[in-house]
C-alpha positions in Angstrom: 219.4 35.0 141.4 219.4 37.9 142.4 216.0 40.3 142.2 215.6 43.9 143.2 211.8 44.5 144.6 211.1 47.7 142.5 207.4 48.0 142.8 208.5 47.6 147.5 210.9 50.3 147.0 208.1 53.0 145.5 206.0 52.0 148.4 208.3 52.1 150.7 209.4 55.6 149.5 205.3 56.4 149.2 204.7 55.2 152.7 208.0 57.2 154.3 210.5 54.6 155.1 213.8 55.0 155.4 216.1 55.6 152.2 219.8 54.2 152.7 222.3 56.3 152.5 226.1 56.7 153.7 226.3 57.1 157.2 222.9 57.0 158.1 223.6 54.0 160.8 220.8 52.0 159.0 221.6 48.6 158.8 220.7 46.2 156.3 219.4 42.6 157.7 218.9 40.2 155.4 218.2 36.2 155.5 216.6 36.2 158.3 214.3 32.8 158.9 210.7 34.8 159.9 209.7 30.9 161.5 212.5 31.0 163.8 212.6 34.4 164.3 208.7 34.5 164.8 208.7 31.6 167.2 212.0 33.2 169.3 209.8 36.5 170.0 211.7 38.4 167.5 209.4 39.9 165.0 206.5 41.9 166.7 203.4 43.0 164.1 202.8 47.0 164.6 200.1 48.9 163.1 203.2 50.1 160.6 205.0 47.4 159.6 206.7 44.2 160.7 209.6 44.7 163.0 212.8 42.3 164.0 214.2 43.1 167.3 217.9 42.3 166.2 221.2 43.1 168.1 219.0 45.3 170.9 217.4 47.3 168.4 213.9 47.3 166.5 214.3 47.3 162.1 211.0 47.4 160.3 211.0 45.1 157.4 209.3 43.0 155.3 208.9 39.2 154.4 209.0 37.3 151.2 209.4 33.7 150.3 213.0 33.0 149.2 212.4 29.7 147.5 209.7 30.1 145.0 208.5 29.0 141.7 209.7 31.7 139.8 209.4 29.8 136.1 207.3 27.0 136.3 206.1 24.5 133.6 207.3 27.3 130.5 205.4 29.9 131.2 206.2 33.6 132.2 208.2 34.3 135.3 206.1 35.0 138.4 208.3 37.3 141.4 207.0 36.5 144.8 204.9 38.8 146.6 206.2 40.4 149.7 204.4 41.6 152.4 204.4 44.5 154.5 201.8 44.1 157.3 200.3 42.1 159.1 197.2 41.2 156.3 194.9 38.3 156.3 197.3 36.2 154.5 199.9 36.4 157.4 196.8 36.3 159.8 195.9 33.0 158.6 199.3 31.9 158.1 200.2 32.8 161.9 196.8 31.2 163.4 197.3 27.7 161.8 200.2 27.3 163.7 201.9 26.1 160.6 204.2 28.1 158.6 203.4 26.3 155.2 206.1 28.5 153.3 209.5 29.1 154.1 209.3 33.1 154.3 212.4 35.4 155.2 212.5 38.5 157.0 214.5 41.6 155.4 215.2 45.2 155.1 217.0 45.6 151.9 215.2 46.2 148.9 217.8 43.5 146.9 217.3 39.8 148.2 218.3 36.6 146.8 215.7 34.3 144.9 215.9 30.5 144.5 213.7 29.3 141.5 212.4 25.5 142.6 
């Protein structure tokens, strides 16, 4: 399933990121596994974002869980959050030294969703 984060891409326009368009030599990165890349060195937290060092260059980003429980047990569908910073969720995700969720890393504001 496809979902398109409309509520990230009015903050991202409200907090100045980058808009896509032709030519701009703004790639999109998408898919990215934040444990691995997290545990590689990749992803640095800056007091503007979250950032991938990918192919020798630095993409601010955010990071959503792929695999959620979009309709569960009937009731309404529930989109998951996405995060920008580093808040106390991620905090306290980080300092347990388990990542509990399986959360992606991306830049485009159209990601693929997996209802469990």
């Amino acid at each position: 399933m496809l979902y398109q984060f409309e509520i990230l891409d009015s903050k991202l326009d409200e907090w100045g990121f980058p808009s896509l368009k032709g030519g701009s030599g703004f790639q999109i990165i998408k898919g990215i596994d934040f444990e691995e890349a997290y545990k590689s060195g990749s992803i640095s937290f800056e007091d503007d974002g979250i950032y991938l060092e990918y192919e020798g260059k630095k993409y601010r980003g955010y990071m959503f869980i792929q695999k959620a429980y979009i309709t569960y047990n009937g009731g309404l569908e529930k989109f998951p959050k996405f995060h920008l910073l580093k808040c106390k969720t991620i905090q306290e995700f980080i300092s347990s030294g388990r990542f509990k969720q399986r959360y992606e890393w991306s830049n485009s504001d159209v990601n693929n969703l997996i209802d469990k």
